[in-house]
Structure formats: C-alpha cells, structure tokens
C-alpha positions as CSV (number, residue, x, y, z in Angstrom):
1,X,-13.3,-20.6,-13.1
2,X,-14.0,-18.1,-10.8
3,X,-14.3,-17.9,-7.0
4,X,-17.0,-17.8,-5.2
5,X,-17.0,-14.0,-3.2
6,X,-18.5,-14.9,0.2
7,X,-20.0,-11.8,1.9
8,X,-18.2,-9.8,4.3
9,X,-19.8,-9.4,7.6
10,X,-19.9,-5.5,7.5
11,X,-18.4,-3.0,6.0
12,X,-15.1,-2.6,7.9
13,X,-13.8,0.9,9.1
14,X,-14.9,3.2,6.8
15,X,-17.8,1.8,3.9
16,X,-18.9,2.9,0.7
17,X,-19.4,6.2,1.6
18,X,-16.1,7.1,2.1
19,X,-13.3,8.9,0.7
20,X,-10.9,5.9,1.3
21,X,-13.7,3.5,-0.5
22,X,-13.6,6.2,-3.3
23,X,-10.0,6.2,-3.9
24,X,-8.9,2.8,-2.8
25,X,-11.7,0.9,-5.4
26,X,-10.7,2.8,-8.5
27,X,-8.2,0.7,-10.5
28,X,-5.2,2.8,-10.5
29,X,-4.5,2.0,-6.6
30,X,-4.2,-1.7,-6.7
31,X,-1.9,-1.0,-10.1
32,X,0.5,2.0,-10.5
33,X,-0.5,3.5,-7.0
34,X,0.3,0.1,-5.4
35,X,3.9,-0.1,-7.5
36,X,5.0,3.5,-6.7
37,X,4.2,2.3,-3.0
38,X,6.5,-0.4,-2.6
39,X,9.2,1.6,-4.5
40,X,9.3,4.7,-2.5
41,X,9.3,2.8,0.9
42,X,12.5,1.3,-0.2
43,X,14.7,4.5,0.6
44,X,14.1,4.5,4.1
45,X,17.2,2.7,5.1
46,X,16.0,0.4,7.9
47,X,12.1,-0.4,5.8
48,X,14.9,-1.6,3.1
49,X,17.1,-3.6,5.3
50,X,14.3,-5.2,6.9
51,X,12.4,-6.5,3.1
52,X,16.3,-7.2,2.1
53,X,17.0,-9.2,5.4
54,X,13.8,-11.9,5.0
55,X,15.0,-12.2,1.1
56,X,11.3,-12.2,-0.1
57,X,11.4,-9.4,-2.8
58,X,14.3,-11.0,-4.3
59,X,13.2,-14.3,-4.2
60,X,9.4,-15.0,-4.1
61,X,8.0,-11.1,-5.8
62,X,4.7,-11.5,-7.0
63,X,4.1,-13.7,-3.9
64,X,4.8,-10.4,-1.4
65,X,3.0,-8.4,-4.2
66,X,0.1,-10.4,-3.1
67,X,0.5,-10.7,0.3
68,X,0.9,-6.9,0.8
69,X,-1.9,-6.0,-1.4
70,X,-3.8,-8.4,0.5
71,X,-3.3,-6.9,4.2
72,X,-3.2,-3.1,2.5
73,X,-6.6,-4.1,0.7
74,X,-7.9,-5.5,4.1
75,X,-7.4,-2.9,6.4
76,X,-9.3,-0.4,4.2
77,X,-11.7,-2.8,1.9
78,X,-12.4,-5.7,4.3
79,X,-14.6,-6.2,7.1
80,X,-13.5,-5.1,10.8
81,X,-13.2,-8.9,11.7
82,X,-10.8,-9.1,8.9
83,X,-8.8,-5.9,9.2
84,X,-7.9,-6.5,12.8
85,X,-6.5,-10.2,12.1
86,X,-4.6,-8.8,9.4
87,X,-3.2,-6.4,11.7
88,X,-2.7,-8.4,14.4
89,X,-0.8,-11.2,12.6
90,X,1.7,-8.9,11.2
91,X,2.0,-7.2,13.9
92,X,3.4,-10.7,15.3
93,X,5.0,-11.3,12.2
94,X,7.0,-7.7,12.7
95,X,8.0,-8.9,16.3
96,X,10.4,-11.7,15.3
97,X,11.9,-9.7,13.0
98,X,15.1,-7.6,13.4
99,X,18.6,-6.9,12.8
100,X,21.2,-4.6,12.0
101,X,21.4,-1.9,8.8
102,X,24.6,-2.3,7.5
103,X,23.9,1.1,6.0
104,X,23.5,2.9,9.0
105,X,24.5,0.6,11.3
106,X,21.3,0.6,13.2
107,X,18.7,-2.1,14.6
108,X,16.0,-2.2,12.1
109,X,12.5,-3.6,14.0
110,X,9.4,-3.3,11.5
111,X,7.0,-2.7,14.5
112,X,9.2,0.9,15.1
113,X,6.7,3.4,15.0
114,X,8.8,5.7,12.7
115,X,9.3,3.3,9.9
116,X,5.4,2.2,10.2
117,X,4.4,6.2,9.7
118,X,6.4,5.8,6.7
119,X,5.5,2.9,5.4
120,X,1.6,4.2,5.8
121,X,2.2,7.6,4.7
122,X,4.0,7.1,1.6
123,X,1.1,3.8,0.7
124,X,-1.5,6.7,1.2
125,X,-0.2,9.7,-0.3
126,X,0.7,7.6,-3.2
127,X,-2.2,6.0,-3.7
128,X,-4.0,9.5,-3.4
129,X,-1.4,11.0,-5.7
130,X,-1.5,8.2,-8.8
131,X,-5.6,8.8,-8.6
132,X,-5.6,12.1,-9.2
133,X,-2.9,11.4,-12.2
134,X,-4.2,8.9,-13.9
135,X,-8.0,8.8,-12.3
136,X,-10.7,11.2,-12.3
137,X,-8.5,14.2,-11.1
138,X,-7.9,16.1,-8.0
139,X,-10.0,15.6,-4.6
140,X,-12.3,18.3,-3.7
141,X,-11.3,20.1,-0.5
142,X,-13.8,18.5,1.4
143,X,-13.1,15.0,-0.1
144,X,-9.4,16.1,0.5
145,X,-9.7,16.7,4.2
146,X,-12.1,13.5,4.8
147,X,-9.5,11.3,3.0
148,X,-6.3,12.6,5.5
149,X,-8.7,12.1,8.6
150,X,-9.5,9.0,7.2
151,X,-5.9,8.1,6.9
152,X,-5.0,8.8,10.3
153,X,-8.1,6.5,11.5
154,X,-6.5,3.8,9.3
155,X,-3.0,4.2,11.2
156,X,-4.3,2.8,14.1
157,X,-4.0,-0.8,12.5
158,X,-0.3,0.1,12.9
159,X,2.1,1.4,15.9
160,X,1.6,4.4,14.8
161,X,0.8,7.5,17.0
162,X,-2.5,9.3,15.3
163,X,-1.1,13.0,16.4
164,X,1.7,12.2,14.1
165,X,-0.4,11.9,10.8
166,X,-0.6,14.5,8.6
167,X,-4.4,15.7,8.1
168,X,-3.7,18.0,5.0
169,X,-1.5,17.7,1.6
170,X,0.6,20.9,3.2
171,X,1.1,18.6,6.2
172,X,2.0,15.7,3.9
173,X,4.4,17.4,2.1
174,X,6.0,19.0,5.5
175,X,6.2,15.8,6.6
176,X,8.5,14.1,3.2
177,X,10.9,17.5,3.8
178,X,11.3,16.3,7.3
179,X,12.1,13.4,6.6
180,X,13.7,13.7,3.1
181,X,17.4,13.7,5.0
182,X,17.3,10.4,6.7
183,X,16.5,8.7,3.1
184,X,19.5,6.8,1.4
185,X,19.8,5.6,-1.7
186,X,22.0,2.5,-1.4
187,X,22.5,-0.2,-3.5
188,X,20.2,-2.0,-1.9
189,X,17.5,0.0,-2.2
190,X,18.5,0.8,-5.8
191,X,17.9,-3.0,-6.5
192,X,14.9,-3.2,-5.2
193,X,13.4,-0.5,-6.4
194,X,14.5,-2.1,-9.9
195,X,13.2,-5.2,-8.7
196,X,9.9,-3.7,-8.4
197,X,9.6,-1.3,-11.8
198,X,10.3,-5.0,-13.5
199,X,7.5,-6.7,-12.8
200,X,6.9,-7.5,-8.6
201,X,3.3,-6.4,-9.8
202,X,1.7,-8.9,-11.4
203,X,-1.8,-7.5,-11.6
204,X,-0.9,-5.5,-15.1
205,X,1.9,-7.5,-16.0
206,X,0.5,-10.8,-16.5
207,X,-1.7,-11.5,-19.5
208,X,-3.8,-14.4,-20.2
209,X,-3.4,-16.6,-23.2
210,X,-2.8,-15.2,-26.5
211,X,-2.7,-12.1,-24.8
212,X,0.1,-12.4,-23.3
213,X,2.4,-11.5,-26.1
214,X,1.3,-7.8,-25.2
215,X,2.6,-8.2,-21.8
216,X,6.3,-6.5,-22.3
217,X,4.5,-3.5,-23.8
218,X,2.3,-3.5,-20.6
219,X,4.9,-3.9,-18.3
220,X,6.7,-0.8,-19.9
221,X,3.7,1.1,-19.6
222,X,3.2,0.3,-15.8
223,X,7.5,0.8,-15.2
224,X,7.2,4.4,-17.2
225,X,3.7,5.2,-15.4
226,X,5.0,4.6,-12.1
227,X,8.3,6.9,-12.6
228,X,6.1,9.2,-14.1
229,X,5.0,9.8,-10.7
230,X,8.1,9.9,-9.0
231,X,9.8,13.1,-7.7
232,X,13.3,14.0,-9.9
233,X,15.8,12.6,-7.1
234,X,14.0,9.7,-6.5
235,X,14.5,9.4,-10.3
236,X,17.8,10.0,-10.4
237,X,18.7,7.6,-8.0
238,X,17.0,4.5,-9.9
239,X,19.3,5.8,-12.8
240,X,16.1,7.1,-15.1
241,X,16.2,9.8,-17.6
242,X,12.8,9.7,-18.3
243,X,11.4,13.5,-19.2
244,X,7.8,14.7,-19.2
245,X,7.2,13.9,-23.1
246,X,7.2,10.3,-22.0
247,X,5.7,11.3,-18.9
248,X,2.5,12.9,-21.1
249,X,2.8,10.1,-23.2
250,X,1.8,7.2,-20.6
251,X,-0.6,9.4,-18.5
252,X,-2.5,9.7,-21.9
253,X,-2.4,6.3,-21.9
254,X,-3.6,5.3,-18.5
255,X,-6.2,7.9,-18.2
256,X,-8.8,6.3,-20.8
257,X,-7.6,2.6,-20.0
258,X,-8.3,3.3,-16.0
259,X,-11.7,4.9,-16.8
260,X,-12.4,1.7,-19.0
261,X,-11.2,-0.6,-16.2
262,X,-13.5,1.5,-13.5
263,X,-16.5,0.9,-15.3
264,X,-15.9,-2.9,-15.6
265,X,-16.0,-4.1,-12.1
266,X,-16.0,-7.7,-13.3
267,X,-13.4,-7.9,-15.7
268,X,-11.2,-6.0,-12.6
269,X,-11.6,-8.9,-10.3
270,X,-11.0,-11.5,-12.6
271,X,-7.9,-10.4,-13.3
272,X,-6.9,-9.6,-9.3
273,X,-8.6,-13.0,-9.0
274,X,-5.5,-14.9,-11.4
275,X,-3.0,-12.4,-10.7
276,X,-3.2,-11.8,-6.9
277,X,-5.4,-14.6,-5.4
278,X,-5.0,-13.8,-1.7
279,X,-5.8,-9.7,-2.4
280,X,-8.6,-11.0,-4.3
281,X,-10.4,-12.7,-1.5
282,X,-10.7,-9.6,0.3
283,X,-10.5,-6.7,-2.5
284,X,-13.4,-8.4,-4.3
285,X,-16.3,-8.0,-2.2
286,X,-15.9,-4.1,-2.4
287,X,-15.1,-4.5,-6.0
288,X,-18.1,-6.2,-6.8
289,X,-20.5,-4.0,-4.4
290,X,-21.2,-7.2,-2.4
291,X,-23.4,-6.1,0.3
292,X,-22.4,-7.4,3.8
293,X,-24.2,-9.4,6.3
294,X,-24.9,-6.4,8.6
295,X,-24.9,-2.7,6.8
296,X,-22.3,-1.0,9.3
297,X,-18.9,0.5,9.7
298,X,-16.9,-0.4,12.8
299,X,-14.4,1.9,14.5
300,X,-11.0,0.3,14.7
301,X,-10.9,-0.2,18.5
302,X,-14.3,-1.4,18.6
303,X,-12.9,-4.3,15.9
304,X,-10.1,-5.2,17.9
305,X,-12.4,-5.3,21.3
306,X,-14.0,-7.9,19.4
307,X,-11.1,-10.0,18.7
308,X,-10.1,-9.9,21.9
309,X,-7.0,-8.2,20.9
310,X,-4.9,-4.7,22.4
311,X,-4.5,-1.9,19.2
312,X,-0.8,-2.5,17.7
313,X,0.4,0.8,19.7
314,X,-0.9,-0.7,22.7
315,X,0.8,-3.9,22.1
316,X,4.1,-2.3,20.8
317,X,4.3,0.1,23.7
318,X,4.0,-2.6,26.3
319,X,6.3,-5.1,24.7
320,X,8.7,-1.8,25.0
321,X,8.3,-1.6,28.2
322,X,9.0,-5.6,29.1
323,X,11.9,-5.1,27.1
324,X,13.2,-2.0,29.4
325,X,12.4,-3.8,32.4
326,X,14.2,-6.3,31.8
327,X,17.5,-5.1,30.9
328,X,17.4,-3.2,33.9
C-alpha cells in the first residue's frame, strides 16, 4: 500500500527551477550516481576509517543506503525545515565520532572540513557525471555554471568553507589532481567499495515478486554501470578489467531504461517507497511534483535562523575553539 506523501512546507533551498532540482530528480542520481558516490568516497583514508570504525556498511548496508540517500535527498529535495534538521543531527552525530586511521595513523573526525569537501564534492560531481552518461547528456554552460554555484550553496549544510568549492568542471577536476595523492587504496577501502558494487543499493537491486528472479541480472547491470563511470585507477584498484565494449554495452542499456523511468514519476517512487523507505519520505514530494504549503525557496542561513540553530561551520569552528582552549 502506498504512503501517504504529506506536503512539504516550501520548496527548500533551491525549487523546481533549478539546476540541482533538474539533475538531482532524474532517476540516474538516486541509482548509479548515488552507488558511484559512496564508492569513490571510500579512498579517502580517514572517510574510510570512519564508515569502517561504526561497522555499518558491513553490517546493516541497505539500512545506510537509506539513511544516506535520505539526508543527501533532504538537503537538496526537501523543505528548508527539513534540510537543516538533517544537517544539524548529523552534524551531532559526526561529533561523537572519532578515532585513529590505522592507515595513516591519523585522528579521523567526520565533522573535519577536508573530508566533508570531499565527501560533497565527489556526491556532486558524481551525480552530475552519471546524468550526463546515462541521462539526457551534457549541461549547457549556463546550466553548468548554475549547477557548481548551486553546489557551493548546498555546502553550507556541511563544515565546509564555500571559497573552497569548485564553481566550474576545470575547478572540479583541479581539485581531484590536488587531492588525487592523499587517496589510498587499502584493503579496507577495497572491501568496501566491493561491498557497495554488490548490492548496498537496494533501489535497483531489489525486485518485487516474480520479478525478482531478474534481480542478479539487474544487479550486474548497476555493478558494470557504476564502474563504467569510474576513472582507470580507481578501477584497478577494485581489481576490474572491465573495457569500454562492456562499458558501451551497459550505457546502451541504461540510457533508454532511465528515460523510461523519468517519464514514470509514479512507478519511481513506489519502488524508492519499498526499497528505501526513509529517502522516500522526503525524495517523494519532489518526485511526485507535490506542491508545498508556501511556493518559496529559503536560503540556507535563513533555514537554520529558523530552527534556532548556528550553520555546521559555525558550530564546528567554535567547538574547535573550546577544544583549543581547553588544552591550553
């Protein structure tokens, strides 16, 4: 049976008009876009060793599958009351966590500004990046430079400093060859970036009744689509041979099947409905074109004066500064 969709209050941060709505709505970023996502964060060695450290990739997948599409889907689909809780309560999440990489022997703390630009870059640049290859196709330049302003708006639900964001694809790729060194591949991430091509994404993988006899042949697809859009080390490193026949092969696949998928609405959120319940309740209103209560986008700051809460930087910067105080 399905869920009643209540209305949001607004449209969040950005609306319908948007770039981010454009891209974020179509099918292939809540599938492929969303895999790829959590695979590449897992080379940056303290990301990795703070996922490995809580033990939930390995033991509950689909469950953080769900729960990460759900705060990604909130800070860009959601309303602003939404967003900012989302925010907020991982930001407190992210502030009981830490501990030591035994890869580079350094404290890992998931609030560090450094690993969030990361963890948001690679999410957008992916999701951008598995639209244009299996969606409708490259961005205009216009759409291209709304869509990197856009993402740098978005950062400010993280620690993240804006001036640091990348506001073009020449920026974006400037920024993976500065970073490119301090990536490892380690065992650990190895695994779970295994862990992830094998099924932590339940919204393709899992069939309904009869139809799920076709669900191993889906879940190759989505494992062959998402390498597809790897870069050749990152390849290498998860041990895959794959060449661009079987690349051509699955795009030609994809494209047709996520044009079908964009132009059923419906059938898209009843499957994020069974597959992903918590992303559902607040992917679906924007799925569906649910109009809100009050027809407005709200700047990120002005959602969390609302709530009564400091932006994450803010937060992070003065928890920083308790912490220097007192271990002087």
């Amino acid at each position: 049976m399905t869920r009643i969709v209540n209305a949001p209050l607004d449209y969040g941060i950005f609306g319908p008009e948007s770039v981010t709505w454009k891209v974020y709505r179509y099918p292939t970023s809540m599938t492929v876009g969303f895999t790829r996502t959590a695979l590449t964060e897992m080379f940056d060695p303290l990301v990795v060793a703070s996922v490995a450290g809580t033990g939930s990739l390995r033991q509950r997948a689909a469950d953080r599958y769900d729960r990460t599409l759900e705060y990604a889907g909130a800070l860009v689909l959601a309303d602003s009351a939404t967003a900012a809780h989302a925010a907020d309560t991982l930001m407190r999440i992210h502030s009981s966590i830490t501990g030591l990489d035994p890869e580079t022997g350094r404290t890992y703390d998931p609030n560090d500004p450094a690993g969030q630009l990361w963890i948001h870059l690679t999410q957008w640049q992916s999701v951008l990046h598995v639209y244009e290859l299996f969606g409708p196709g490259r961005l205009s330049e216009e759409d291209e430079r709304q869509y990197w302003e856009e993402c740098a708006i978005a950062a400010q639900f993280q620690t993240i400093d804006p001036a640091e964001v990348p506001r073009s694809r020449a920026e974006m790729r400037a920024y993976y060859q500065r970073v490119l060194p301090d990536m490892v591949v380690s065992e650990t991430a190895v695994e779970h970036a295994q862990l992830i091509l094998n099924g932590a994404n339940p919204v393709l993988t899992e069939l309904p009744g009869p139809l799920s006899i076709m669900s191993p042949l889906v879940q190759w697809v989505l494992r062959r689509a998402t390498i597809a859009t790897l870069p050749r080390w990152m390849r290498a490193a998860i041990g895959s041979r794959q060449g661009p026949i079987v690349d051509a092969l699955v795009t030609a696949m994809l494209r047709p099947t996520m044009r079908l998928a964009a132009r059923q609405p419906k059938m898209l959120a009843k499957k994020l409905e069974s597959a992903s319940p918590r992303a559902y309740a607040v992917l679906a209103p924007a799925i569906l074109d649910i109009a809100p209560t009050t027809p407005e986008t709200v700047s990120v700051g002005e959602a969390f004066r609302r709530a009564g809460r400091p932006l994450p930087r803010e937060q992070y910067l003065a928890l920083v500064g308790d912490s220097v105080t007192s271990a002087l």
